[in-house]
Backbone of each chain as ProteinMPNN parsed JSONL, in Angstrom:
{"seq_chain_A": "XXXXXXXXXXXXXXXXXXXXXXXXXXXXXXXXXXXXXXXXXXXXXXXXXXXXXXXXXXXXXXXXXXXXXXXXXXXXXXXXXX", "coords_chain_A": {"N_chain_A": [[0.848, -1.211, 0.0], [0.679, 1.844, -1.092], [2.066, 5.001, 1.055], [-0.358, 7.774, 1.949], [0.292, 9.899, 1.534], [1.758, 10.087, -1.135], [1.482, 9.23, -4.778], [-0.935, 7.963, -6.272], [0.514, 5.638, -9.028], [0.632, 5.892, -12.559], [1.712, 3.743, -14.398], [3.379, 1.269, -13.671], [6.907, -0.263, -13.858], [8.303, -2.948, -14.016], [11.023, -4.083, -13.458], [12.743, -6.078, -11.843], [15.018, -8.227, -10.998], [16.894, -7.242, -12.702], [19.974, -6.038, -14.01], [21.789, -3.135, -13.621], [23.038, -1.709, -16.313], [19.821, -1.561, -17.076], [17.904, -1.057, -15.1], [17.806, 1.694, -15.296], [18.102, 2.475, -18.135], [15.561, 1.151, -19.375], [13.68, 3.073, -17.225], [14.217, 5.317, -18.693], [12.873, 4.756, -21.174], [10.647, 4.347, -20.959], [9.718, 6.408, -19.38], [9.656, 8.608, -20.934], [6.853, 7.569, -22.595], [4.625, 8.004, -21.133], [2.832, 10.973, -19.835], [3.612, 14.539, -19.211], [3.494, 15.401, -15.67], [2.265, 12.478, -15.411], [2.705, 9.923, -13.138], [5.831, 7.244, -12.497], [5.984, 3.781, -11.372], [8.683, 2.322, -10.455], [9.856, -0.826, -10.526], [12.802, -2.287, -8.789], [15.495, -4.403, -8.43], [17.967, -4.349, -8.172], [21.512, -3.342, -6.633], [22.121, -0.871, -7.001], [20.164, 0.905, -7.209], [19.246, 3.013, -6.072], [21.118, 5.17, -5.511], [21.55, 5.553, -8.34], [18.783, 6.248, -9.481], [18.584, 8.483, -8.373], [20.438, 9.845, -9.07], [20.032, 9.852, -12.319], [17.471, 11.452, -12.191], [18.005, 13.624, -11.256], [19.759, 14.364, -13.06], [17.746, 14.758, -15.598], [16.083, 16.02, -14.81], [13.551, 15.125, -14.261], [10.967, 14.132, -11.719], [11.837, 12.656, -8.754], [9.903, 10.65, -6.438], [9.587, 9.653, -4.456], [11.309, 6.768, -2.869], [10.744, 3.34, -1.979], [12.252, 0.659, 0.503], [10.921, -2.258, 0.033], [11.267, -5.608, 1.43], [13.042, -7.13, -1.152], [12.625, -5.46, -2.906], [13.208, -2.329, -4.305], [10.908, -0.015, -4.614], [10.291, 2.848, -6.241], [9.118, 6.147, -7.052], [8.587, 8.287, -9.765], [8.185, 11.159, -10.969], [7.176, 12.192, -14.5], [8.187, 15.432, -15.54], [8.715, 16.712, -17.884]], "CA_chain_A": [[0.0, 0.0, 0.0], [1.611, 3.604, -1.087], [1.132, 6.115, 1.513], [-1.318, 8.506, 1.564], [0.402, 11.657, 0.613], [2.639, 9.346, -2.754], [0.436, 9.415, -5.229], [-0.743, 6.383, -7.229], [1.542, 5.212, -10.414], [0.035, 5.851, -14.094], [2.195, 3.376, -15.004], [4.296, 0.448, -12.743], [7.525, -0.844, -14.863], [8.548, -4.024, -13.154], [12.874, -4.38, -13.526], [13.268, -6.766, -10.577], [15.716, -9.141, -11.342], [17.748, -7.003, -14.307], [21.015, -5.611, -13.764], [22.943, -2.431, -14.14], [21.957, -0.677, -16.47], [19.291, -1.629, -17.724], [16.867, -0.284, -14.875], [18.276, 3.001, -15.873], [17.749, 2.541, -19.621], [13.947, 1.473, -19.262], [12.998, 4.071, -17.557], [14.347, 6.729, -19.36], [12.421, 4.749, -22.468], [9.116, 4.11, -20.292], [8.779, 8.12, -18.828], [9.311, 9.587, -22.001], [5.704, 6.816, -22.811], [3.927, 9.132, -19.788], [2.568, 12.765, -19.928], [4.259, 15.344, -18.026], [2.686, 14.987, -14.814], [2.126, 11.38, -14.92], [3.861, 9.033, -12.302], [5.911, 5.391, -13.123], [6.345, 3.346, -10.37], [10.052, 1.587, -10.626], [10.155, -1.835, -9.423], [14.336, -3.111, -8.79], [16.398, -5.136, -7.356], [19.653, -4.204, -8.283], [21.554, -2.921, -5.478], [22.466, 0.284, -6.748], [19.526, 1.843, -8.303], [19.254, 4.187, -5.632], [21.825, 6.438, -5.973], [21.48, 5.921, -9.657], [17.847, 7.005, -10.037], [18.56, 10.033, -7.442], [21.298, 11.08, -10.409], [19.082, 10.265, -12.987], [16.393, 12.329, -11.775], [18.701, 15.039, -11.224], [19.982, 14.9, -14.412], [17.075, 14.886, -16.384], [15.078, 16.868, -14.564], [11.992, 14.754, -13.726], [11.056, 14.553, -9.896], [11.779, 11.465, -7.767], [8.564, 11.237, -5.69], [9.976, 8.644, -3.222], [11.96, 5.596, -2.842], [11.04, 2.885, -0.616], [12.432, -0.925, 0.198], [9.996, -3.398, 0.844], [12.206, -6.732, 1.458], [14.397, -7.017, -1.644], [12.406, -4.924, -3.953], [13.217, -1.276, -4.407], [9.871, 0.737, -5.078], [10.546, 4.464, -6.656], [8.387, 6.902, -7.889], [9.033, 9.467, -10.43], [6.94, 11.908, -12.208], [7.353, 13.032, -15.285], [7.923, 16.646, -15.326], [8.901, 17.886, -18.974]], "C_chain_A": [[0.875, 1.25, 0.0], [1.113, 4.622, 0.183], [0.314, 7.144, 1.548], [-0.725, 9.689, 0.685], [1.288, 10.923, -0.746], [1.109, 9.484, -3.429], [0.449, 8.01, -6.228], [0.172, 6.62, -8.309], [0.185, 5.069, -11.854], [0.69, 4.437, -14.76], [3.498, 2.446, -13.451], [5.65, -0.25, -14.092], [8.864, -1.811, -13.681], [10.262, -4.56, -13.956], [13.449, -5.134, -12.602], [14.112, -7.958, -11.241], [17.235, -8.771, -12.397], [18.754, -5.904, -13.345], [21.452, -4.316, -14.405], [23.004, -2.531, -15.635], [20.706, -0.606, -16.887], [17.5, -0.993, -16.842], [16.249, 1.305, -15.145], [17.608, 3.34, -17.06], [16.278, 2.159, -19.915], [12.953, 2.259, -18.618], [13.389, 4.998, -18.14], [13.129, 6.576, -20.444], [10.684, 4.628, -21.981], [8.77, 5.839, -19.951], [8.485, 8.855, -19.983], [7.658, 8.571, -23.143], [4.548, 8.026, -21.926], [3.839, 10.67, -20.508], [3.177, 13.167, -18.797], [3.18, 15.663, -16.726], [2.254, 13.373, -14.518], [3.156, 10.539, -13.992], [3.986, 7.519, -12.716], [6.276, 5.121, -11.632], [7.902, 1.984, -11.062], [9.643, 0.12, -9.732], [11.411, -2.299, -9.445], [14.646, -3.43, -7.97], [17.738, -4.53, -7.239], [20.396, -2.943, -7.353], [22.067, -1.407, -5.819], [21.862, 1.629, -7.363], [18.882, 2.902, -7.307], [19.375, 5.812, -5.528], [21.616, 7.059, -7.447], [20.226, 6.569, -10.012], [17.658, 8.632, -9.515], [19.324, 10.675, -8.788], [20.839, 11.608, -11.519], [17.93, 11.417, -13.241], [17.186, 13.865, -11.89], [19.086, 15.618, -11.906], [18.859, 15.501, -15.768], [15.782, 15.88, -16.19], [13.374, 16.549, -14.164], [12.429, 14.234, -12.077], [10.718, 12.764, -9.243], [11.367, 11.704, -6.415], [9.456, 10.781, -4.249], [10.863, 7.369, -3.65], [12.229, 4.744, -0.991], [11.161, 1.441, -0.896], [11.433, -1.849, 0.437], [10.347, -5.064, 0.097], [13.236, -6.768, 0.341], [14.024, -6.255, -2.641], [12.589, -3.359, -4.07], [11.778, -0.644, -5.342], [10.279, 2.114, -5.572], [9.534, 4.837, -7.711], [8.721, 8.336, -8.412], [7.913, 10.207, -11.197], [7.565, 12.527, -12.984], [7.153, 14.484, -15.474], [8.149, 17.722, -16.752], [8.62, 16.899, -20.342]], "O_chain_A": [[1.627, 1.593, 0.912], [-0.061, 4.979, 0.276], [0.506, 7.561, 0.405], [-1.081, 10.203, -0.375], [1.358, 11.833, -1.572], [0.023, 9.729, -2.903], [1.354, 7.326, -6.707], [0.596, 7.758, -8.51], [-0.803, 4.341, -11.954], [0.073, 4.031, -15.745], [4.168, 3.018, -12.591], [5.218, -0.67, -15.165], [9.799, -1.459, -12.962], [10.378, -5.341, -14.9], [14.656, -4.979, -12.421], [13.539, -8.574, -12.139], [18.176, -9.492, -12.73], [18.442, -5.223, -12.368], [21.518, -4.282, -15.634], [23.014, -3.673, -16.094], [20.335, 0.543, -17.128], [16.452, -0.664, -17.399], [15.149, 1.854, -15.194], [16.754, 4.221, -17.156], [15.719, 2.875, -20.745], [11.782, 2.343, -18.989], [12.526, 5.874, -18.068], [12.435, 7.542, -20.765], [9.727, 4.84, -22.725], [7.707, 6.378, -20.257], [7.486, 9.549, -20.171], [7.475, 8.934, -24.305], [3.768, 8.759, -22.534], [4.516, 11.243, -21.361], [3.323, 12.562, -17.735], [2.085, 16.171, -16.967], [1.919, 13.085, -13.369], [4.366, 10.577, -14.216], [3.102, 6.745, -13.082], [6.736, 5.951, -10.848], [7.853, 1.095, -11.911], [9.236, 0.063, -8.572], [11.433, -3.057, -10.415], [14.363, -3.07, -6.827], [18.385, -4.316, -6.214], [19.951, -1.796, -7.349], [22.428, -0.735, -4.853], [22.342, 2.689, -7.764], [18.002, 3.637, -7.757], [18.699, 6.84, -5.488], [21.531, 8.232, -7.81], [20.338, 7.479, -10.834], [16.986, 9.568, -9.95], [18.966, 11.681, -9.401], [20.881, 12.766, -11.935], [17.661, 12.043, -14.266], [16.883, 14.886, -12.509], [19.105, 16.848, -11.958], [19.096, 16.371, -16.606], [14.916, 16.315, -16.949], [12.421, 17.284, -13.905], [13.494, 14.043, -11.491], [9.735, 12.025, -9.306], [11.867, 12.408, -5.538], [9.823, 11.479, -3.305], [11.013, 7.106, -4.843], [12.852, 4.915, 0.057], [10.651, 0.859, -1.854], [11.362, -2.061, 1.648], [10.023, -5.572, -0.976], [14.373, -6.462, 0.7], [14.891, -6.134, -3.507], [11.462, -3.002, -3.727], [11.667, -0.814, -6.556], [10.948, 2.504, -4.615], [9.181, 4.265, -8.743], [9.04, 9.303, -7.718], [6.985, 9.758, -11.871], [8.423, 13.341, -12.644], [5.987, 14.864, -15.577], [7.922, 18.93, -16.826], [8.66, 17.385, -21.473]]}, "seq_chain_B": "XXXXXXXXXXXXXXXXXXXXXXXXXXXXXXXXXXXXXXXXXXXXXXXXXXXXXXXXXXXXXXXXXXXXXXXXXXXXXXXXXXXXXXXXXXXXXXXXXXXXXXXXXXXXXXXXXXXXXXXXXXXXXXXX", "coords_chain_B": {"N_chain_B": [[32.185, 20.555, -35.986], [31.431, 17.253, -34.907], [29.344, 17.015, -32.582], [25.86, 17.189, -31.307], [24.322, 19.14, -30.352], [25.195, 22.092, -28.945], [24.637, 22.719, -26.152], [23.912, 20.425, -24.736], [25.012, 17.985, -21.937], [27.752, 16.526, -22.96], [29.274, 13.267, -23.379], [32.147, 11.528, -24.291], [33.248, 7.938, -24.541], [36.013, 6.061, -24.726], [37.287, 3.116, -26.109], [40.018, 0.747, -26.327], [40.431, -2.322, -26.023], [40.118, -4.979, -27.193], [38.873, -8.078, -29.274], [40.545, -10.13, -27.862], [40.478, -9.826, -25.357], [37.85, -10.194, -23.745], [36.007, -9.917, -21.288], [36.606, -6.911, -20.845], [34.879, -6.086, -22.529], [31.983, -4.605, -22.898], [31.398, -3.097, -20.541], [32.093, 0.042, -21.489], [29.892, 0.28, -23.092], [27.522, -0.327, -21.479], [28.004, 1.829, -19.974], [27.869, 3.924, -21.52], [25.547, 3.832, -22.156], [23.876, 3.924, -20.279], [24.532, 6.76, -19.332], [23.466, 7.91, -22.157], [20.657, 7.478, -21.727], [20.085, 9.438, -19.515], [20.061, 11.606, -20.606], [22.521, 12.737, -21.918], [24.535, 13.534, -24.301], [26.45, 11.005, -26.774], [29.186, 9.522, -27.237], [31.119, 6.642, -28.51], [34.64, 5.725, -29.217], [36.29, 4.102, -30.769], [39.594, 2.775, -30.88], [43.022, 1.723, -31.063], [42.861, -1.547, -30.207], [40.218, -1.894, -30.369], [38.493, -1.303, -32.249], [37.797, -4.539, -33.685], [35.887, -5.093, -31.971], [33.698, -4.311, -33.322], [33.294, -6.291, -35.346], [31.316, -7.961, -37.618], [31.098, -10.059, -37.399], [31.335, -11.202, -34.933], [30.288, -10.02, -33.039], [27.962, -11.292, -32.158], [29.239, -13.407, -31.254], [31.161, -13.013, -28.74], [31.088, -12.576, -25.603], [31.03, -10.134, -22.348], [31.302, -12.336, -20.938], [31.853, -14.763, -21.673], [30.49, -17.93, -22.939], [28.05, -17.467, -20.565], [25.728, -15.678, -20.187], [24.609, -12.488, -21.522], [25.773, -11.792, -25.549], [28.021, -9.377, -26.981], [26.689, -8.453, -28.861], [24.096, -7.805, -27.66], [24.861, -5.407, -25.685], [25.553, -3.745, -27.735], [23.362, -3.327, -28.898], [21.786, -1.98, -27.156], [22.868, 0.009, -26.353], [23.237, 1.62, -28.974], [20.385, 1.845, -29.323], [19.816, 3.863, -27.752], [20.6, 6.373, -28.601], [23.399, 6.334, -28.628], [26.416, 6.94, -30.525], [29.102, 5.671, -32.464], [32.239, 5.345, -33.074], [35.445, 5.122, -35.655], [38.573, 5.085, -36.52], [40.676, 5.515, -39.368], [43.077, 4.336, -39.385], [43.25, 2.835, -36.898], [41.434, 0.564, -38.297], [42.731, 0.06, -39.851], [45.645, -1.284, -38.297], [43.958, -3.632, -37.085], [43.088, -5.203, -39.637], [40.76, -4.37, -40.876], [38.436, -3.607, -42.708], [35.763, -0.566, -43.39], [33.265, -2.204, -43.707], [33.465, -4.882, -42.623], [32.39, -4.519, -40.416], [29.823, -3.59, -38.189], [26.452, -2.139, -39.063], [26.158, 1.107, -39.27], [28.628, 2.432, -37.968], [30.622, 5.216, -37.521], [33.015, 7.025, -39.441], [35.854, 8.708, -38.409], [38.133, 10.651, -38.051], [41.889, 11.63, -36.267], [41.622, 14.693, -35.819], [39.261, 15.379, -35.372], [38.604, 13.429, -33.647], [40.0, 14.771, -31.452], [38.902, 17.392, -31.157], [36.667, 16.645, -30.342], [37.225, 15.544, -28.374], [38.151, 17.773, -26.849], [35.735, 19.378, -26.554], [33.731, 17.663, -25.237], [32.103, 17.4, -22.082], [33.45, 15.218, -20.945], [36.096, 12.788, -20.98], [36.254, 9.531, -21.34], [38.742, 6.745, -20.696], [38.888, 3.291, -21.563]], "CA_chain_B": [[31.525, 19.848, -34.552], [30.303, 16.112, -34.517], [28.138, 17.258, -31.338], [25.037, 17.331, -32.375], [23.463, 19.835, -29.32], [26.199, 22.166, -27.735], [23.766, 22.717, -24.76], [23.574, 18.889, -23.943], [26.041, 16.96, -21.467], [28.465, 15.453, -24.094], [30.692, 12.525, -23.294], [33.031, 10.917, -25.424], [34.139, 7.218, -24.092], [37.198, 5.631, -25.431], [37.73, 1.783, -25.988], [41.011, 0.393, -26.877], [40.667, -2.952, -26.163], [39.251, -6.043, -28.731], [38.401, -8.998, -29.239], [41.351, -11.173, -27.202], [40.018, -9.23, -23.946], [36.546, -9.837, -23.59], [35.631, -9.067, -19.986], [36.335, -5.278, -21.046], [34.54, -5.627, -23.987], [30.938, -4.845, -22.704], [31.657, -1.664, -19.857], [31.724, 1.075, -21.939], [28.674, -0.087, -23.559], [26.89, 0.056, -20.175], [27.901, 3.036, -19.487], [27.002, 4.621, -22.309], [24.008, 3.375, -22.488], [23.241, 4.741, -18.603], [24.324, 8.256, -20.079], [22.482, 8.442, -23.301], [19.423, 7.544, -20.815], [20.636, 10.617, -18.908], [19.734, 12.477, -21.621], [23.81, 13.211, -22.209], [24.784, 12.845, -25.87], [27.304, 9.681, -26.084], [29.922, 8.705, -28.346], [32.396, 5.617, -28.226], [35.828, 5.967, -29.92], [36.88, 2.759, -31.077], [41.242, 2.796, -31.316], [43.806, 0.545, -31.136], [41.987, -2.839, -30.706], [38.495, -1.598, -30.105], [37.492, -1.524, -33.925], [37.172, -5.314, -33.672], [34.909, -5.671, -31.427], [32.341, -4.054, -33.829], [33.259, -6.939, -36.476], [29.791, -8.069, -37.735], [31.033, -11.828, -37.437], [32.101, -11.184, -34.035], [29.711, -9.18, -32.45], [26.76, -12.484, -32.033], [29.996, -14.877, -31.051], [31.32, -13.343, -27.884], [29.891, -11.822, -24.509], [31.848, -10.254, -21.534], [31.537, -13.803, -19.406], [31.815, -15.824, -22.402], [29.285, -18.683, -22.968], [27.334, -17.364, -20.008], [24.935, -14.075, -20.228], [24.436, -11.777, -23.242], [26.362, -11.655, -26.634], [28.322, -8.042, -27.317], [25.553, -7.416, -29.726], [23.022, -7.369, -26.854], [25.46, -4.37, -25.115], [25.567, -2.277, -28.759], [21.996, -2.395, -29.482], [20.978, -1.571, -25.919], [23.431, 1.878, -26.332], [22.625, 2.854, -30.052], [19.249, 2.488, -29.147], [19.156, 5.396, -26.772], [21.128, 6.991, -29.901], [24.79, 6.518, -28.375], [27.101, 7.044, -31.925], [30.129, 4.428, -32.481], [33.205, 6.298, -34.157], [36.907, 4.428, -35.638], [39.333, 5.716, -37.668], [41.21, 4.518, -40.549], [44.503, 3.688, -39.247], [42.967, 1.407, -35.99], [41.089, -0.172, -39.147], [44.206, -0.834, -40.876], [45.989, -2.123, -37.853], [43.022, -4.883, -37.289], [43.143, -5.684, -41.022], [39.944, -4.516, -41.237], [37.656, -2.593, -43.45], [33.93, -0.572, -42.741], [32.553, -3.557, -44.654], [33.458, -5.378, -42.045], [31.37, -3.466, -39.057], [27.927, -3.658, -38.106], [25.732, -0.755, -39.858], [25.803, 2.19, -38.389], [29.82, 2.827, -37.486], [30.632, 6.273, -38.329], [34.231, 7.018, -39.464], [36.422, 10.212, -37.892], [39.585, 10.921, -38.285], [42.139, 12.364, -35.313], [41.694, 15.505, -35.708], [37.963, 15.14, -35.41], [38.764, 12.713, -32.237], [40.552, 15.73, -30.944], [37.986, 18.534, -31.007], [35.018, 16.308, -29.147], [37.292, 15.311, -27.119], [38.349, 19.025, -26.118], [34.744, 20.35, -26.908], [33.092, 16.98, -24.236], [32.303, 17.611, -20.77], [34.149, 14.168, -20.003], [36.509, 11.805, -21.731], [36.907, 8.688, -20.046], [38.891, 5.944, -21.831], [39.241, 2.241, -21.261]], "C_chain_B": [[30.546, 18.815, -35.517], [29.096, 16.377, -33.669], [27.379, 17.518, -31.982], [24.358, 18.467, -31.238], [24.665, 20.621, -28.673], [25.669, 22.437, -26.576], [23.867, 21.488, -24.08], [25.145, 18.993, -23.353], [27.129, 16.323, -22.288], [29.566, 14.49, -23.107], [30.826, 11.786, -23.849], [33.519, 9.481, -24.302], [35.068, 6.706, -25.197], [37.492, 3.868, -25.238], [38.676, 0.916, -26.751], [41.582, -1.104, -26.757], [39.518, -3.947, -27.12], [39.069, -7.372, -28.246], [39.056, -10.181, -27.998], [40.882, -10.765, -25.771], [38.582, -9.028, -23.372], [35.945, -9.921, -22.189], [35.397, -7.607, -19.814], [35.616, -5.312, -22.206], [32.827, -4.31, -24.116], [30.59, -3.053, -22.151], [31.105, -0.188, -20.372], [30.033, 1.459, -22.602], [27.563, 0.562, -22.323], [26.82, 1.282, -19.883], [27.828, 4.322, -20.172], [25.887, 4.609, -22.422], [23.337, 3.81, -21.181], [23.522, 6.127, -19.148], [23.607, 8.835, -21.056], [20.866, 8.107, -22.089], [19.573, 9.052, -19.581], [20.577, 12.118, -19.663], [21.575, 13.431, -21.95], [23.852, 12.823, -23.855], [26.135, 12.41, -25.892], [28.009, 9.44, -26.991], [30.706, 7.283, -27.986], [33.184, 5.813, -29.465], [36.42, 4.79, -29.982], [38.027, 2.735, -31.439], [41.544, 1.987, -30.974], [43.001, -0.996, -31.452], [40.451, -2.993, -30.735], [37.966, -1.652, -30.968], [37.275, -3.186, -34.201], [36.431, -5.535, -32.764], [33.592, -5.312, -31.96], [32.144, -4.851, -35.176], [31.793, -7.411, -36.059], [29.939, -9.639, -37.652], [31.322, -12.147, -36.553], [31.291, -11.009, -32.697], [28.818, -10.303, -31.539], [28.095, -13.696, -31.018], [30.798, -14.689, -29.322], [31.221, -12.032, -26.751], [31.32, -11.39, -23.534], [32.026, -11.474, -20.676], [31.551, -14.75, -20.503], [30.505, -16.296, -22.717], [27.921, -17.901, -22.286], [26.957, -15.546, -20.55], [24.96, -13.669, -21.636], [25.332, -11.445, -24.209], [26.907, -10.344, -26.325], [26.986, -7.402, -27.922], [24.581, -7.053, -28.893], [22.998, -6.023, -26.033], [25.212, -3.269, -25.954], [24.727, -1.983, -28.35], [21.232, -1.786, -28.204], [21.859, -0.226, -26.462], [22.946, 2.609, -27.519], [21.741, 2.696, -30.213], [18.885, 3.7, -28.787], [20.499, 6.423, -27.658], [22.707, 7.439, -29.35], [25.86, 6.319, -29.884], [28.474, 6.387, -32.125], [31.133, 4.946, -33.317], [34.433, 5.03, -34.32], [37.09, 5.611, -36.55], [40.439, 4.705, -38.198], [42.441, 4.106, -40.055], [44.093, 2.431, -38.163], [42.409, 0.483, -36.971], [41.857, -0.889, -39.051], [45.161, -1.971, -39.853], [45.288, -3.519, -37.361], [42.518, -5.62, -38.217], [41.435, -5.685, -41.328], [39.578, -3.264, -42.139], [36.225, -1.892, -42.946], [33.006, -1.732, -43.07], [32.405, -4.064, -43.923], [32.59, -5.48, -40.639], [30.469, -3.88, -39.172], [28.198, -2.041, -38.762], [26.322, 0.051, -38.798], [27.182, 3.136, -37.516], [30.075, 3.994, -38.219], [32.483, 6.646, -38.117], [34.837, 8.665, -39.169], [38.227, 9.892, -38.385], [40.302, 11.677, -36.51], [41.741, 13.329, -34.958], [40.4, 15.741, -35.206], [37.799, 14.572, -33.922], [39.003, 13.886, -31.413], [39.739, 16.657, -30.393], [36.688, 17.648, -30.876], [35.914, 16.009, -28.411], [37.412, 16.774, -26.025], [36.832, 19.779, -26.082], [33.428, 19.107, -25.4], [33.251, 17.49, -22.955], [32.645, 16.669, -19.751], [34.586, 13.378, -21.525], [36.921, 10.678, -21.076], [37.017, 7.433, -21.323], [38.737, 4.37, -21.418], [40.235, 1.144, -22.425]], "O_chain_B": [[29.623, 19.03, -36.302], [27.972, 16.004, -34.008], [27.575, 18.005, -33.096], [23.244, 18.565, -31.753], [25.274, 19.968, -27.825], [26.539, 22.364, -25.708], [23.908, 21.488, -22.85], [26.105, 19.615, -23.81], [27.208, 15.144, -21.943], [30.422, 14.918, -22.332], [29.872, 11.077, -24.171], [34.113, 9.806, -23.274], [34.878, 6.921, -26.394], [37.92, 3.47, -24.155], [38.259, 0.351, -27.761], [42.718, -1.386, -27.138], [38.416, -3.631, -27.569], [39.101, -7.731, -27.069], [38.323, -10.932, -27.354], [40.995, -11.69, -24.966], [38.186, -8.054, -22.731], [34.754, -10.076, -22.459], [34.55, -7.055, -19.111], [35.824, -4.367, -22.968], [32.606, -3.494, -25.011], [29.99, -2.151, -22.736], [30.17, 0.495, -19.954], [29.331, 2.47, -22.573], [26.985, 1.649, -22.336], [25.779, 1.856, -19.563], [27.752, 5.447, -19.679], [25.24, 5.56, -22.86], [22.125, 4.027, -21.208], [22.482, 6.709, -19.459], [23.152, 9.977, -20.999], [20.143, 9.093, -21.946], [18.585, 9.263, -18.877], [20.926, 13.256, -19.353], [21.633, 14.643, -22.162], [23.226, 11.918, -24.407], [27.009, 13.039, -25.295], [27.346, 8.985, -27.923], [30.728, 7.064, -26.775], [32.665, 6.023, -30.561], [37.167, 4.5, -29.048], [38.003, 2.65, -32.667], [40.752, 1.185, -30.478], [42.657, -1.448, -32.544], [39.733, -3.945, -31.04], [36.802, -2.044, -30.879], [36.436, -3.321, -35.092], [36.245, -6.752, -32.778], [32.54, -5.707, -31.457], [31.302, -4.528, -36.015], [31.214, -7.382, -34.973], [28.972, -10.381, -37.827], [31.721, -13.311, -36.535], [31.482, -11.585, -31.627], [28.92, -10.252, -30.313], [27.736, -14.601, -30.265], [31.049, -15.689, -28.649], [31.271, -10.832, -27.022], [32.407, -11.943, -23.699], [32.871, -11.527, -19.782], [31.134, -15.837, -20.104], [29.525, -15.556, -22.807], [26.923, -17.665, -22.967], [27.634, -14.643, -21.042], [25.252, -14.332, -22.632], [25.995, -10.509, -23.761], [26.373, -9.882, -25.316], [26.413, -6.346, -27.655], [24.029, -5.989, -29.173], [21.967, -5.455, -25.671], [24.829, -2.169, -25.556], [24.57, -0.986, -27.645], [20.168, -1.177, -28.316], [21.172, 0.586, -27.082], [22.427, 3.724, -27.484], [21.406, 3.18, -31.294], [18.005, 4.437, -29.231], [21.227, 7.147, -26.98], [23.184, 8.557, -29.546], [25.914, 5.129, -30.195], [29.182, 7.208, -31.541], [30.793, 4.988, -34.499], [34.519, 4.135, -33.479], [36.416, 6.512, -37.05], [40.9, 3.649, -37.763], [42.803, 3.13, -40.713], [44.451, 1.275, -38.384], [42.784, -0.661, -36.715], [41.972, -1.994, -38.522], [45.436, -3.112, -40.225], [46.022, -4.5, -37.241], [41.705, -6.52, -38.005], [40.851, -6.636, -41.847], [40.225, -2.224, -42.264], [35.537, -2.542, -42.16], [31.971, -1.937, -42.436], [31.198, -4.248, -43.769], [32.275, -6.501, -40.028], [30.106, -4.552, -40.138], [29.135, -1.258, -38.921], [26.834, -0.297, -37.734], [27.021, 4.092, -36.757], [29.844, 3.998, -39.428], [33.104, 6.577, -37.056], [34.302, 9.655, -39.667], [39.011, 9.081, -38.878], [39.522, 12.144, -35.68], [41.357, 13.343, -33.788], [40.487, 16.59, -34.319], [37.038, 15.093, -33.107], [38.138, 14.068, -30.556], [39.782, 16.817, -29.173], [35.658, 18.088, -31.387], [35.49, 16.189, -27.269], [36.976, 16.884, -24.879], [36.829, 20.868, -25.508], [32.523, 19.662, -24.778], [34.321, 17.987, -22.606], [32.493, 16.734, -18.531], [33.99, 13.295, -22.599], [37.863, 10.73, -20.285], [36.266, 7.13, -22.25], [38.102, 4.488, -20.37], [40.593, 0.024, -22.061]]}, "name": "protein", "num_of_chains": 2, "seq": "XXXXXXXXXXXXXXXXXXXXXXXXXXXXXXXXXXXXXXXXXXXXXXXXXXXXXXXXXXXXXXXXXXXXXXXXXXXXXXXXXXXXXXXXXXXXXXXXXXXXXXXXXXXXXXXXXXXXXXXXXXXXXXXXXXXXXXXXXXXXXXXXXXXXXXXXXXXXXXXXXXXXXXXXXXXXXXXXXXXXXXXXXXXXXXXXXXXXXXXXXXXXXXXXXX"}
């Protein structure tokens, strides 16, 4: 269950299992699928898509809602912003 | 100017090793392919032995782990999907006895001088 104030996902894109880089490289190709304003929900495993979607985000300019673990799955939400 | 945006991020990687070294073969790939998703615009510079690893009879036959996991070709087409651009020049050709013929599509040929001015005009050159 997302918490109240996250906002649902337009769009969930399920990467659990895939490695470096490739959680990277589907969403870049999944947000630019979304309207500005819509949110994807990330699903990964890979242990370092943390930092990497914080850079991502930073780089590209769309807004990383949240990022949370629940057991080995990394949840993150981004909204498309341009 | 190759660059195709001088506003964008540019980085230029560099890969100088080939076919006999395939553990490095893959890397740059990756990490181009995380930058062009970064919305950076991406080249790879294929010298010394790096122009075979884009032989077209080569590419399907061997992976960074060997047998196990994905071919090279699975590394390109993931990068010049997200429109990362694959450069050689004619002399690394010549020393790999190869020709463009030989390449997958899509290899675009530079010269030094050309190497020179993205690399001084990128906002990173990182080689391997």
């Amino acid at each position: 269950m997302p918490e109240p104030s996250v906002p649902a996902a337009d769009q969930v894109l399920d990467c659990t299992g895939l490695a470096c880089p490739l959680p990277v490289v589907k969403t870049a190709q999944a947000i630019k699928g979304l309207a500005p304003g819509q949110v994807l929900e990330l699903l990964a495993t890979d242990a370092g898509v943390e930092p990497d979607m914080r850079a991502w985000s930073s780089r590209t300019g769309n807004e990383l809602l949240s990022i949370t673990k629940l057991g080995d799955v990394f949840h993150i939400l981004i909204r498309r912003v341009r | 100017m190759m660059w195709a945006d001088d506003s964008e991020t540019k980085v230029l990687y560099v890969q100088t090793h080939g076919v006999d070294d395939p553990g490095r073969s893959a890397t740059p790939f990756f990490l181009a392919a995380s930058a062009a998703a970064m919305e950076f615009e991406v080249m790879i510079y294929f010298t010394m032995y790096g122009p075979s690893l884009l032989r077209r009879d080569v590419v399907d036959k061997i992976g960074p782990k060997g047998d196990q996991g994905q071919p090279l070709s699975y590394f390109i087409e993931q990068a010049t999907a997200l429109g990362v651009r694959l450069l050689v020049c004619q002399a690394s050709l010549d020393l790999n006895d190869l020709a463009m013929d030989d390449l997958i599509d899509g290899v675009e040929m530079i010269g030094g001088a050309t190497f020179n001015d993205l690399a001084v005009s990128a906002d990173a050159v990182i080689s391997f």
